[in-house]
Each structure stands twice: as structure tokens, then as C-alpha cells.
mmCIF file of the N, C-alpha and C atoms, coordinates in Angstrom:
data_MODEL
# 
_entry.id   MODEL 
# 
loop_
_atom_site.group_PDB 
_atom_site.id 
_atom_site.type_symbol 
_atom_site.label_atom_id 
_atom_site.label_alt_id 
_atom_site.label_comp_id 
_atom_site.label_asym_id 
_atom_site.label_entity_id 
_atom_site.label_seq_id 
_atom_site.pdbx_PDB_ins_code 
_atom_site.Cartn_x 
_atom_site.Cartn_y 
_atom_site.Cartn_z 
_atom_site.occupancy 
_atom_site.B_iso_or_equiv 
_atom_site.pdbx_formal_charge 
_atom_site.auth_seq_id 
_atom_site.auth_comp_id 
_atom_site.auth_asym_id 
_atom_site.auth_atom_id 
_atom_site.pdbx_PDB_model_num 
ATOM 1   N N  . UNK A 1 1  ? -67.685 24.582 5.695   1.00 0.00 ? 1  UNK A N  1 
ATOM 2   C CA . UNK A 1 1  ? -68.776 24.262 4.826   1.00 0.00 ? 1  UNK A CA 1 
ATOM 3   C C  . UNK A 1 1  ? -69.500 23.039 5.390   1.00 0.00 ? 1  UNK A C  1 
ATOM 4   N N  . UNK A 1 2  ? -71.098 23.139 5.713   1.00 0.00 ? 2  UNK A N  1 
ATOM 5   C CA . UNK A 1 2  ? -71.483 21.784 6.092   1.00 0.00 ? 2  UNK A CA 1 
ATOM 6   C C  . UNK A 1 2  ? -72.107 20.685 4.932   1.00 0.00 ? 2  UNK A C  1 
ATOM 7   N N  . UNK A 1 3  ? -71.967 19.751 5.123   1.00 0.00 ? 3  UNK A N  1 
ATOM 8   C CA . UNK A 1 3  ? -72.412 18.600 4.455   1.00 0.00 ? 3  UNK A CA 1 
ATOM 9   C C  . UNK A 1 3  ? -73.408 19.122 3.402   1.00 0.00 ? 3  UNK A C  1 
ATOM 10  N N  . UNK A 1 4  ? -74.618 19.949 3.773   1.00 0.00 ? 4  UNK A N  1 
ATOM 11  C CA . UNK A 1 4  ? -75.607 20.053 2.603   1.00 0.00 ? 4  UNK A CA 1 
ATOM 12  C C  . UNK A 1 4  ? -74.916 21.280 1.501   1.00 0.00 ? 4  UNK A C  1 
ATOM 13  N N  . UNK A 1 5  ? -74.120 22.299 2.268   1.00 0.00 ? 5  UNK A N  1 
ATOM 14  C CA . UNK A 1 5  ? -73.536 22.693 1.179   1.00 0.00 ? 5  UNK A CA 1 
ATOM 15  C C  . UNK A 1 5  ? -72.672 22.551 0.077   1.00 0.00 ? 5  UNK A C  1 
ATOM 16  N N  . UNK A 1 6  ? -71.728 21.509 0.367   1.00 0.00 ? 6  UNK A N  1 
ATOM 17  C CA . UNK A 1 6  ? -70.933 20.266 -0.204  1.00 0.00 ? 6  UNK A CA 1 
ATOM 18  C C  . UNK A 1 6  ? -71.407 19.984 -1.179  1.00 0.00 ? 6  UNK A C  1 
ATOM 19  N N  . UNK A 1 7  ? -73.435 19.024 -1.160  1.00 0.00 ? 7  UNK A N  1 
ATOM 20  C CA . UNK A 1 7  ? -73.430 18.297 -1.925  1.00 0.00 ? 7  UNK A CA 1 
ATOM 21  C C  . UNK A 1 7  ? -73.816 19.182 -3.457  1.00 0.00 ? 7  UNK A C  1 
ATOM 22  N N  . UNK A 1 8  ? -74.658 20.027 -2.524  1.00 0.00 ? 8  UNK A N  1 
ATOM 23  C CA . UNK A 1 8  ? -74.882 21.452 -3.735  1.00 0.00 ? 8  UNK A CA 1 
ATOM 24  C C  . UNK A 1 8  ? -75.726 21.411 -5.346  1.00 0.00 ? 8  UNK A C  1 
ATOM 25  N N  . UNK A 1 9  ? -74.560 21.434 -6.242  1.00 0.00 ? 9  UNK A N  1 
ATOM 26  C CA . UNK A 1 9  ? -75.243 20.925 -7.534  1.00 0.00 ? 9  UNK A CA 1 
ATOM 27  C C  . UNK A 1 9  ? -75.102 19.470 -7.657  1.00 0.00 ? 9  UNK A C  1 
ATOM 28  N N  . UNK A 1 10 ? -75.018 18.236 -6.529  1.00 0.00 ? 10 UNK A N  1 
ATOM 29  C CA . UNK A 1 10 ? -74.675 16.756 -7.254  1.00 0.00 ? 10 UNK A CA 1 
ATOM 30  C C  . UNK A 1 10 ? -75.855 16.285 -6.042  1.00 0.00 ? 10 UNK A C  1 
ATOM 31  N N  . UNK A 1 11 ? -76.763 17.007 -5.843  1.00 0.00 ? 11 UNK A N  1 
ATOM 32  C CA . UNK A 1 11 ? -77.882 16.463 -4.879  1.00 0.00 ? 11 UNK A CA 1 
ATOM 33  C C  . UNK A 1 11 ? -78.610 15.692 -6.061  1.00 0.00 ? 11 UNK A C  1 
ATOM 34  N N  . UNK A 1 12 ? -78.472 14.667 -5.615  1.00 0.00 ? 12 UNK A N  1 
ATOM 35  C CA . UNK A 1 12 ? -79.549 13.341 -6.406  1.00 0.00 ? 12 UNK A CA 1 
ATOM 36  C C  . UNK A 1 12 ? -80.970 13.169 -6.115  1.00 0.00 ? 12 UNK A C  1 
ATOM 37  N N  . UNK A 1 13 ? -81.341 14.313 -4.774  1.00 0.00 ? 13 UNK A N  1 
ATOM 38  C CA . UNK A 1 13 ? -83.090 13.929 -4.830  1.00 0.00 ? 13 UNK A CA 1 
ATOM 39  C C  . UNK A 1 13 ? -83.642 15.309 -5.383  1.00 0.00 ? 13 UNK A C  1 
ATOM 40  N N  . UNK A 1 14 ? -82.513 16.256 -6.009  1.00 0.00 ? 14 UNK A N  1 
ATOM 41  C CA . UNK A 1 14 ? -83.343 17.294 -6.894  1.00 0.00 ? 14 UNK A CA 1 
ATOM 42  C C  . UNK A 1 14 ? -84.041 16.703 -8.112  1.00 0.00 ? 14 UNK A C  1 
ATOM 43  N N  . UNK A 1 15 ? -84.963 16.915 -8.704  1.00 0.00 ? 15 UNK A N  1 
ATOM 44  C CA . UNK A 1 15 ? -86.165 16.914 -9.906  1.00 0.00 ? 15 UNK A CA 1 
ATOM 45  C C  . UNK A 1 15 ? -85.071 17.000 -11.028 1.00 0.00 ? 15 UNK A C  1 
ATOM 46  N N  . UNK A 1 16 ? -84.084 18.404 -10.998 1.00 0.00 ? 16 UNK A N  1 
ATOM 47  C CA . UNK A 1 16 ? -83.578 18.817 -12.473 1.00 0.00 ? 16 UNK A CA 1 
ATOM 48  C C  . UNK A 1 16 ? -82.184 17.726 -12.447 1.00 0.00 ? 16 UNK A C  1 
ATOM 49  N N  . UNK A 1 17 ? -81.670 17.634 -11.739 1.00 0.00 ? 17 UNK A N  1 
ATOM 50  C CA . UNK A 1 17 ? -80.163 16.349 -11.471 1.00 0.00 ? 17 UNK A CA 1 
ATOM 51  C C  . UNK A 1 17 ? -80.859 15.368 -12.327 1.00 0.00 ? 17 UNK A C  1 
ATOM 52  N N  . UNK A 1 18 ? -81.878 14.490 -11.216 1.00 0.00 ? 18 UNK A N  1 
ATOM 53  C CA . UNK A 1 18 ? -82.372 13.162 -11.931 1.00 0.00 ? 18 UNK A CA 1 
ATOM 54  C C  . UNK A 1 18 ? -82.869 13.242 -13.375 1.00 0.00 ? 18 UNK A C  1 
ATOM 55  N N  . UNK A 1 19 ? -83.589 14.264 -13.901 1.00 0.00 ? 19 UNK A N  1 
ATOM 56  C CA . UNK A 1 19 ? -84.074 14.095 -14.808 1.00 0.00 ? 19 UNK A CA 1 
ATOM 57  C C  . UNK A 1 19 ? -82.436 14.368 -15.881 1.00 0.00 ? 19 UNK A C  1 
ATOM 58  N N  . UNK A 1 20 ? -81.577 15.181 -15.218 1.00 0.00 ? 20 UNK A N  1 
ATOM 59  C CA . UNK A 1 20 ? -80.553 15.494 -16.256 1.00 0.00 ? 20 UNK A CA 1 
ATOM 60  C C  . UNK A 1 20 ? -79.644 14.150 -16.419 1.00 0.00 ? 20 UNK A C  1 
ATOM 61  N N  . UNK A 1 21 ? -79.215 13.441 -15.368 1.00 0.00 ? 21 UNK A N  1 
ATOM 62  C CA . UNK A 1 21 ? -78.658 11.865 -15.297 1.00 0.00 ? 21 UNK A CA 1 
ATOM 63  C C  . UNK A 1 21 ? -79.826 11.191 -16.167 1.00 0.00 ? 21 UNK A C  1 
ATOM 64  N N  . UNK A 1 22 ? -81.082 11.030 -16.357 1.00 0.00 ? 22 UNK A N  1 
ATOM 65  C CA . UNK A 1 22 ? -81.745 9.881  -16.873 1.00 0.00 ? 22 UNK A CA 1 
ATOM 66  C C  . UNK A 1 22 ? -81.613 10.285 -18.735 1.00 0.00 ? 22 UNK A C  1 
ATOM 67  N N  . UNK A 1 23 ? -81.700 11.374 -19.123 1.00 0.00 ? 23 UNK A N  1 
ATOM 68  C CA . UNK A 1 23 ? -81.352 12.177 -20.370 1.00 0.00 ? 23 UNK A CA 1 
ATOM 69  C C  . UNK A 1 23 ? -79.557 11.829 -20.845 1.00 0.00 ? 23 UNK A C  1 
ATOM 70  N N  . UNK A 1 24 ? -79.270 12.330 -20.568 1.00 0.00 ? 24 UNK A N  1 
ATOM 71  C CA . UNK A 1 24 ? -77.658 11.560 -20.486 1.00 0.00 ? 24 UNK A CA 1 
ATOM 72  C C  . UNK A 1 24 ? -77.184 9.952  -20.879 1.00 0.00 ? 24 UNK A C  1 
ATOM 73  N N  . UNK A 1 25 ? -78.149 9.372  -19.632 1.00 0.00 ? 25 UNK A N  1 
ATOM 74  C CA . UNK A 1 25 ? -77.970 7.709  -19.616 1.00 0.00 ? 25 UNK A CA 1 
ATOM 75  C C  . UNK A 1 25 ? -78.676 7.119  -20.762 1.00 0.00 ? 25 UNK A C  1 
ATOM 76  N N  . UNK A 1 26 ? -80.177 8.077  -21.793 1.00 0.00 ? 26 UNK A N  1 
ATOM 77  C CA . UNK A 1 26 ? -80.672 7.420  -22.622 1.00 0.00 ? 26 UNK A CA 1 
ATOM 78  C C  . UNK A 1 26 ? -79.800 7.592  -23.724 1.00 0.00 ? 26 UNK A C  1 
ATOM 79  N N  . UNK A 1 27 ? -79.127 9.337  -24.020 1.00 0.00 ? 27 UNK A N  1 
ATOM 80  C CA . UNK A 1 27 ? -78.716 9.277  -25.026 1.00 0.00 ? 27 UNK A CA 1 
ATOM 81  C C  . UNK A 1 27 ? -76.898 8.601  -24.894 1.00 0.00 ? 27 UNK A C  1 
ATOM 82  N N  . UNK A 1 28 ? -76.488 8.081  -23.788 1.00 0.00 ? 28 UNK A N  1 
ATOM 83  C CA . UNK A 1 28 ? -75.601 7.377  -24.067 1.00 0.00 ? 28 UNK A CA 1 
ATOM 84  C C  . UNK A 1 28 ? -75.434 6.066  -24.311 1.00 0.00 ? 28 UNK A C  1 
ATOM 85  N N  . UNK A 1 29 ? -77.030 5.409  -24.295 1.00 0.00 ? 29 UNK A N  1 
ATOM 86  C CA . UNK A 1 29 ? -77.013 3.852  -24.424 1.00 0.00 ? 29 UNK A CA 1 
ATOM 87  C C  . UNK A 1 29 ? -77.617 4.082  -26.231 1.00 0.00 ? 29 UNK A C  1 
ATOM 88  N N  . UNK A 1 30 ? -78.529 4.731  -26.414 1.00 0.00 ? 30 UNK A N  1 
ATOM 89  C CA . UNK A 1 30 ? -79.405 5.049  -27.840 1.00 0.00 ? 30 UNK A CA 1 
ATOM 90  C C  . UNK A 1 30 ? -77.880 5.474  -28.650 1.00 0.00 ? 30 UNK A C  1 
ATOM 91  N N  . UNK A 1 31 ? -77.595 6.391  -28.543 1.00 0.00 ? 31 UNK A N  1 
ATOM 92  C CA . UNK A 1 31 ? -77.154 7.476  -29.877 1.00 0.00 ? 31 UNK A CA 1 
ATOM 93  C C  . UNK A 1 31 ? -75.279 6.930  -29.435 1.00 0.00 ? 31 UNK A C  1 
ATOM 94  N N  . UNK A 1 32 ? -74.905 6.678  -28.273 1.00 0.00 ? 32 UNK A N  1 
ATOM 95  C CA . UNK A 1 32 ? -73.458 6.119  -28.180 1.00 0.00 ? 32 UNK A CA 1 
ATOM 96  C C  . UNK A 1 32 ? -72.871 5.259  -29.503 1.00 0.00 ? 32 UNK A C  1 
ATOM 97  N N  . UNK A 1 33 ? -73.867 4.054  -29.340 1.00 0.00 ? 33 UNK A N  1 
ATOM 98  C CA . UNK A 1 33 ? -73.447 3.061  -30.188 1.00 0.00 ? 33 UNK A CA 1 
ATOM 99  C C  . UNK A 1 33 ? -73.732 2.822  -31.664 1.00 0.00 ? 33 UNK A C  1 
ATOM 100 N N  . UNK A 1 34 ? -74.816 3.970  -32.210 1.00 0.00 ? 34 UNK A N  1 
ATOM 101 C CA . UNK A 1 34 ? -75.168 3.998  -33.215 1.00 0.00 ? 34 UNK A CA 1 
ATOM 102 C C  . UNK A 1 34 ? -74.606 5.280  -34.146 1.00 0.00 ? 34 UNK A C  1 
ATOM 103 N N  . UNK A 1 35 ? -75.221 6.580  -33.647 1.00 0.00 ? 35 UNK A N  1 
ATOM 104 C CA . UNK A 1 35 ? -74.692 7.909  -34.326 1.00 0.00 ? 35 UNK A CA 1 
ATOM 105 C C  . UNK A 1 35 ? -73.286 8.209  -34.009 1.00 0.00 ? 35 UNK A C  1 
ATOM 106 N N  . UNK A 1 36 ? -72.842 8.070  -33.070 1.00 0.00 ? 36 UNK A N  1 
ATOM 107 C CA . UNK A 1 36 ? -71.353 8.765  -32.686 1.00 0.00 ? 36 UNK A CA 1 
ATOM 108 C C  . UNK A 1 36 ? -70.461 7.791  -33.681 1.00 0.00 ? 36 UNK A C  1 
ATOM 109 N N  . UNK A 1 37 ? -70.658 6.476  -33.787 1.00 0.00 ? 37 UNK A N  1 
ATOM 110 C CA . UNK A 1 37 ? -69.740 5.457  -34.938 1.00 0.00 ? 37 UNK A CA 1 
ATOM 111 C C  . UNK A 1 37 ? -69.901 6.257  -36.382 1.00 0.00 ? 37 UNK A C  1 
ATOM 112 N N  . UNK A 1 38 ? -71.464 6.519  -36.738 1.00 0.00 ? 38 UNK A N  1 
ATOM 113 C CA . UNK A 1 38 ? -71.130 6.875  -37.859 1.00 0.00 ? 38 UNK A CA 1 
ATOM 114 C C  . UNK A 1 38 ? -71.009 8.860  -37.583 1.00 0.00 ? 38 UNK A C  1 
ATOM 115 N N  . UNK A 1 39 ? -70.745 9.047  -36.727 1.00 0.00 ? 39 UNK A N  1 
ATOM 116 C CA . UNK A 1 39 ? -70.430 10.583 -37.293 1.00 0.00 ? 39 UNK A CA 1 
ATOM 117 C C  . UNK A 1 39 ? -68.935 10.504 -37.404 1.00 0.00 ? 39 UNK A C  1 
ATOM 118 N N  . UNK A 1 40 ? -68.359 9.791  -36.319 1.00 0.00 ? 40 UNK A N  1 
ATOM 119 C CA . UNK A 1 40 ? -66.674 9.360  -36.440 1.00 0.00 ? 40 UNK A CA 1 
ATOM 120 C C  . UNK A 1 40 ? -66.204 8.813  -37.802 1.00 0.00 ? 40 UNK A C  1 
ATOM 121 N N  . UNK A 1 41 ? -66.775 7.752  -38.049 1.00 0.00 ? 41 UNK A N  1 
ATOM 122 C CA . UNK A 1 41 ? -66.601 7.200  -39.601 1.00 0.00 ? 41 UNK A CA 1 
ATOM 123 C C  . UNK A 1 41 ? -66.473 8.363  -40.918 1.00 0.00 ? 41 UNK A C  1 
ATOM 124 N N  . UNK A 1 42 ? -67.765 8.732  -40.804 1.00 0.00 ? 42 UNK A N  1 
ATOM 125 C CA . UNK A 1 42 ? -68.420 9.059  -42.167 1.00 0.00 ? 42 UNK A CA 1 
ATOM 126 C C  . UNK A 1 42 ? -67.831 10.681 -42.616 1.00 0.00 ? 42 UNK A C  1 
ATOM 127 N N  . UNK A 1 43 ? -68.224 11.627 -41.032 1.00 0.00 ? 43 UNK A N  1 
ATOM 128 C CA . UNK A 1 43 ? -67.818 12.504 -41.324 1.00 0.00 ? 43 UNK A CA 1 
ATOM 129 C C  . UNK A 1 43 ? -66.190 12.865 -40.576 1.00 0.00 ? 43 UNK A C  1 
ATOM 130 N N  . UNK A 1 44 ? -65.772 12.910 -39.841 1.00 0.00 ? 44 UNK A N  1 
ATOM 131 C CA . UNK A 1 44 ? -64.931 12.443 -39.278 1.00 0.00 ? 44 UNK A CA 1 
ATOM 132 C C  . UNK A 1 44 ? -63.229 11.711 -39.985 1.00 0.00 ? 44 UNK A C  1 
ATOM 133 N N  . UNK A 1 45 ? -64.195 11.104 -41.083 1.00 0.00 ? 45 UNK A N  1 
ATOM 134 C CA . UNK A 1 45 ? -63.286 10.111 -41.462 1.00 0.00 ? 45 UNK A CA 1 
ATOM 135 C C  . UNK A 1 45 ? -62.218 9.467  -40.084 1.00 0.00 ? 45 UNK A C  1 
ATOM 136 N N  . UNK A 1 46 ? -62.569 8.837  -39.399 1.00 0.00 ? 46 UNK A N  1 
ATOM 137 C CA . UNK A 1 46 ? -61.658 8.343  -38.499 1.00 0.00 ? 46 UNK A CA 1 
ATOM 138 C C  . UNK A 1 46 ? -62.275 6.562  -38.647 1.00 0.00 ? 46 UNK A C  1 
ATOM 139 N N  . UNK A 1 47 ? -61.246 5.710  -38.568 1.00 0.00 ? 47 UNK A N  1 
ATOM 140 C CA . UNK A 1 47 ? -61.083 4.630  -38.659 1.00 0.00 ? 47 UNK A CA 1 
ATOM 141 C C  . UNK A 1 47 ? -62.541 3.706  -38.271 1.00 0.00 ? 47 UNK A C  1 
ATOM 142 N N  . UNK A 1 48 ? -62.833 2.758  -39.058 1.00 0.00 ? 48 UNK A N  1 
ATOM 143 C CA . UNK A 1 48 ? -64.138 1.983  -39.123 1.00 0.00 ? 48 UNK A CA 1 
ATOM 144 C C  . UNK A 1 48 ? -64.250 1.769  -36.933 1.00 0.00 ? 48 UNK A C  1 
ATOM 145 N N  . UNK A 1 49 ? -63.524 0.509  -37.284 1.00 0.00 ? 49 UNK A N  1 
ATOM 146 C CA . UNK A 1 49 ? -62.917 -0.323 -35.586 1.00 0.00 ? 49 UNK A CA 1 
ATOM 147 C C  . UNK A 1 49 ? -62.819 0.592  -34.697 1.00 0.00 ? 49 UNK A C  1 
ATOM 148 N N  . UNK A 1 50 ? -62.439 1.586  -34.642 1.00 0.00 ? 50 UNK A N  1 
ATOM 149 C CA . UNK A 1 50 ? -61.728 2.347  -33.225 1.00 0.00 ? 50 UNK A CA 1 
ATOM 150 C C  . UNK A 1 50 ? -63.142 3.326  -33.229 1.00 0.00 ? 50 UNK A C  1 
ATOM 151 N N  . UNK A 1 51 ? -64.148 4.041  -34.146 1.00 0.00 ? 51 UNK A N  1 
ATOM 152 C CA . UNK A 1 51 ? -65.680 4.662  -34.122 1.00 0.00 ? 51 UNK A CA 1 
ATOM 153 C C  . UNK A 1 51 ? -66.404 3.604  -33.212 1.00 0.00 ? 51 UNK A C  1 
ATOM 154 N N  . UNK A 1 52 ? -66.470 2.372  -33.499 1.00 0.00 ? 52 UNK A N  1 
ATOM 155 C CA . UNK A 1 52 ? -66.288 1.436  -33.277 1.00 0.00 ? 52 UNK A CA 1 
ATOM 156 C C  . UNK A 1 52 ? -66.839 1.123  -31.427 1.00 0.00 ? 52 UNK A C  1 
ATOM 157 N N  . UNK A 1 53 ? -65.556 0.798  -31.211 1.00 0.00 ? 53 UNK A N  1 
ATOM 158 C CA . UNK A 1 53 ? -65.015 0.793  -29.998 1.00 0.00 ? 53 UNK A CA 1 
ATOM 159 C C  . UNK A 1 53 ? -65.155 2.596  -29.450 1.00 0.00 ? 53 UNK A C  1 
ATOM 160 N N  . UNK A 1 54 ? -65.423 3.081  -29.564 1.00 0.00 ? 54 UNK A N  1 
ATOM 161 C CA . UNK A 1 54 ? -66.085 4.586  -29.095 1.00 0.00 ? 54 UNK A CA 1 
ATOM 162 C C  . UNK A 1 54 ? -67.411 4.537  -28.824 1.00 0.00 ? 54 UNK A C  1 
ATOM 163 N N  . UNK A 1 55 ? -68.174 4.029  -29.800 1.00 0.00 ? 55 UNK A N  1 
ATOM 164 C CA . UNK A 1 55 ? -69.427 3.436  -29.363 1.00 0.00 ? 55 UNK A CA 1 
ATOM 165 C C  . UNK A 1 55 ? -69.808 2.144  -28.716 1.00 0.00 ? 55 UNK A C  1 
ATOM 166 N N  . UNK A 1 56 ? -68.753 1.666  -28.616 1.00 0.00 ? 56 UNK A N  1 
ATOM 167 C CA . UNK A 1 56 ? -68.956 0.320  -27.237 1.00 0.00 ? 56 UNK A CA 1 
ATOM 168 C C  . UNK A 1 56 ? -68.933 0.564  -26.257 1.00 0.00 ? 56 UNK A C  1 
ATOM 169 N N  . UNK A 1 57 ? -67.734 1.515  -25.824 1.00 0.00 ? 57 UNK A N  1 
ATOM 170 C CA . UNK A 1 57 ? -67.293 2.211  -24.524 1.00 0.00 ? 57 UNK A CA 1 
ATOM 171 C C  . UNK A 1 57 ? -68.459 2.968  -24.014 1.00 0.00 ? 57 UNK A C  1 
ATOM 172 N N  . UNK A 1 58 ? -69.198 3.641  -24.913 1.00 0.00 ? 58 UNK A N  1 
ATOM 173 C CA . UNK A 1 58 ? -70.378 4.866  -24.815 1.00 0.00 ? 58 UNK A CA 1 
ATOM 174 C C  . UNK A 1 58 ? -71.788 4.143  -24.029 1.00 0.00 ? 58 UNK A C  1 
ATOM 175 N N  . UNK A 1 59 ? -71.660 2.891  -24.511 1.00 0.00 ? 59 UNK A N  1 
ATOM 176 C CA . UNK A 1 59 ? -72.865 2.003  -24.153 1.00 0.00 ? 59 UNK A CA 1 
ATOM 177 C C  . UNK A 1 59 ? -72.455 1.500  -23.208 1.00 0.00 ? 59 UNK A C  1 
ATOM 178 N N  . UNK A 1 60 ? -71.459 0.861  -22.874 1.00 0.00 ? 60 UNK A N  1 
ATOM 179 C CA . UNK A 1 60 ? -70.998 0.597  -22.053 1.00 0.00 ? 60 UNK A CA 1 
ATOM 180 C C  . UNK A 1 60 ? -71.199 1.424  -20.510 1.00 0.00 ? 60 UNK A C  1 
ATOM 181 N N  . UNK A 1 61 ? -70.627 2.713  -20.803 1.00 0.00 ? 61 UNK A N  1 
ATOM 182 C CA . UNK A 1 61 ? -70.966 3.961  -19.624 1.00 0.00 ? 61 UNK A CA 1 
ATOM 183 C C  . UNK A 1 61 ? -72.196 4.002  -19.557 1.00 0.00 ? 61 UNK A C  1 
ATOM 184 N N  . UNK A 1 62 ? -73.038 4.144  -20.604 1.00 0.00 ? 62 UNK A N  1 
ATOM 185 C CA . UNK A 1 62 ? -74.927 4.858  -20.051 1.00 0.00 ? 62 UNK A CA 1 
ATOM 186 C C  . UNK A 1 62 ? -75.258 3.658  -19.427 1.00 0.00 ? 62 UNK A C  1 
ATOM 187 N N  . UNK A 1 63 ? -75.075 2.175  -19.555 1.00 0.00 ? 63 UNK A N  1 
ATOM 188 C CA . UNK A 1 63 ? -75.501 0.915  -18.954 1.00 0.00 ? 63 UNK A CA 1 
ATOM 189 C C  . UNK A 1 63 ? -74.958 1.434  -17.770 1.00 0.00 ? 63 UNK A C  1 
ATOM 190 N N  . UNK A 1 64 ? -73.950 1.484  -17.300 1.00 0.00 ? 64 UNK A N  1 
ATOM 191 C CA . UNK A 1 64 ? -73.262 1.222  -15.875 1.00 0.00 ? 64 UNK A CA 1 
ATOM 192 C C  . UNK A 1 64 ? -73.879 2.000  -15.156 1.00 0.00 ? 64 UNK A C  1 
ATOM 193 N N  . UNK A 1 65 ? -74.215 3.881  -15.640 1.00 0.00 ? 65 UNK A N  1 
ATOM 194 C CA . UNK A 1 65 ? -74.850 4.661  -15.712 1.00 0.00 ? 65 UNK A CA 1 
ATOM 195 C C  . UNK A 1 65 ? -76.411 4.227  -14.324 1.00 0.00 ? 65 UNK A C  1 
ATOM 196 N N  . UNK A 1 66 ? -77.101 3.814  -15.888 1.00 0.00 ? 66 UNK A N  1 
ATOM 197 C CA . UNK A 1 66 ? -78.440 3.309  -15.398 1.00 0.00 ? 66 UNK A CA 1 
ATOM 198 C C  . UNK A 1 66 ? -78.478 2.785  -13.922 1.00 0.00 ? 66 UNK A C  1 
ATOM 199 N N  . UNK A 1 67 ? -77.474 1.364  -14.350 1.00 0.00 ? 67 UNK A N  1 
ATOM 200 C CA . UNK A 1 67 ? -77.219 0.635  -13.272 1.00 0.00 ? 67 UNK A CA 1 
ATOM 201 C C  . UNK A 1 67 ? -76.962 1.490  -11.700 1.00 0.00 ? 67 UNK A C  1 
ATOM 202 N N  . UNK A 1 68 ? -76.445 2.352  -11.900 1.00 0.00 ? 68 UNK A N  1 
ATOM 203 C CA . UNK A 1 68 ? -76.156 3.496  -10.543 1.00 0.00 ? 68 UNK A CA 1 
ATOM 204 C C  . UNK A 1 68 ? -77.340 4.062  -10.663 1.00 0.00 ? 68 UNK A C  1 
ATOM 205 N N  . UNK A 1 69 ? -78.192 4.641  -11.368 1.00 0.00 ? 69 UNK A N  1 
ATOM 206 C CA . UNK A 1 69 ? -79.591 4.900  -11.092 1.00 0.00 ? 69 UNK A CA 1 
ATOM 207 C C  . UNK A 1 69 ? -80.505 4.034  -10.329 1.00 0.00 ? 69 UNK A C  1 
ATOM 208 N N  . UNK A 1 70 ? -80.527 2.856  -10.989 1.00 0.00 ? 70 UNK A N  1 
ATOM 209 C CA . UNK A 1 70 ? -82.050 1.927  -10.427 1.00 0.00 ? 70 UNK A CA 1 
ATOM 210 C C  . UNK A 1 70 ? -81.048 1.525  -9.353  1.00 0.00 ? 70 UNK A C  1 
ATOM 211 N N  . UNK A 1 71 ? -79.911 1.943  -9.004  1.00 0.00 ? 71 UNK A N  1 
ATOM 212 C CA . UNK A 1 71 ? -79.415 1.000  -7.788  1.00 0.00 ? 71 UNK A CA 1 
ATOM 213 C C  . UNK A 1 71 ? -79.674 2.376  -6.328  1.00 0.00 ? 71 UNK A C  1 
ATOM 214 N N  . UNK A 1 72 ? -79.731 3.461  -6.987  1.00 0.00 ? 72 UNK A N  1 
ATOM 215 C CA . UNK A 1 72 ? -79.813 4.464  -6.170  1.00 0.00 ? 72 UNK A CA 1 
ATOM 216 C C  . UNK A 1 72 ? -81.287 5.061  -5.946  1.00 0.00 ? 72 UNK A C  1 
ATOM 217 N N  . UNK A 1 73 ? -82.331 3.780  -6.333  1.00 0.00 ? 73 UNK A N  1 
ATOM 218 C CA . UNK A 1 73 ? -83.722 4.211  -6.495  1.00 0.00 ? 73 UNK A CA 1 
ATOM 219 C C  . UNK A 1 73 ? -83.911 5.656  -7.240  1.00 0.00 ? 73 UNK A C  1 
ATOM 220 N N  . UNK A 1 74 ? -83.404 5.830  -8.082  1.00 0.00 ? 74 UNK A N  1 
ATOM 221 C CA . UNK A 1 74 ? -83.642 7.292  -8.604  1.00 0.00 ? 74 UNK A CA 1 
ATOM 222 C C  . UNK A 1 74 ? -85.029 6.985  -9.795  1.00 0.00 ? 74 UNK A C  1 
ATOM 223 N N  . UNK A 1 75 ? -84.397 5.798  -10.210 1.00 0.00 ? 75 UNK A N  1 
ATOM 224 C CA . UNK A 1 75 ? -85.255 5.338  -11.546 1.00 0.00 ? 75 UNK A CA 1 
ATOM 225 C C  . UNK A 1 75 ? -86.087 4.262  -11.021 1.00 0.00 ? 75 UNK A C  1 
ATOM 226 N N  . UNK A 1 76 ? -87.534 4.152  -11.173 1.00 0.00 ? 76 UNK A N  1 
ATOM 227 C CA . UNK A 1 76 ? -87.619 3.140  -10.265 1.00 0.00 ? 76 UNK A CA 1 
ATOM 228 C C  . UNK A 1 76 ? -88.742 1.695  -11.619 1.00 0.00 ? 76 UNK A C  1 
# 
């Protein structure tokens, strides 16, 4: 298998990749830290703190996320 077939579906200068990483990275910095706490909470019933910390972690990833974007000129 050579190199371009390898990279395949994780080619980063395709149109549909980038746009699917930048969709991803918004709704994991937006909706991580806000909706996923209360769908865990409310409906869920799962513990206030630990919904919580699910949505820290969540924001946490789409930031780091990003950060591998604008570092990979994808986002400019």
C-alpha cells in the first residue's frame, strides 16, 4: 500500500474532513460544557459533579482540538 493510500479517509486537505473536524470542534467546545451536563443531570439523572466534569473534559478536547487545527493551518 503506498503512502497516499494509507492516508485515505484522514486526508486533512480534503474540503469534507476539514469541514467535518471544524463541526465536531464547535460542537465540542459550545454544546460539551453546557447541554451534555444538563442532559446527564436532568435526564439521565446521573450525578450533578461528575455531568460536570464530562463537560470539562468535552471542552477541554474541542479546545485541544482547535488547537491541532489552527496549528495545522486548516483553520486559518
Amino acid at each position: 500500500m503506498s503512502e497516499d493510500e494509507s492516508a485515505g479517509m484522514f486526508d486533512l486537505d480534503s474540503k469534507f474532513m476539514r469541514t467535518t473536524l471544524l463541526i465536531v470542534t464547535v460542537l465540542l467546545i459550545f454544546a460539551g460544557p453546557t447541554y451534555v451536563p444538563y442532559v446527564m443531570n436532568s435526564i439521565l439523572n446521573i450525578n450533578y459533579v461528575a455531568s460536570v466534569l464530562v463537560g470539562l473534559v468535552l471542552l477541554i478536547v474541542g479546545v485541544v482540538l482547535m488547537w491541532f487545527l489552527v496549528r495545522k493551518k486548516i483553520i486559518v
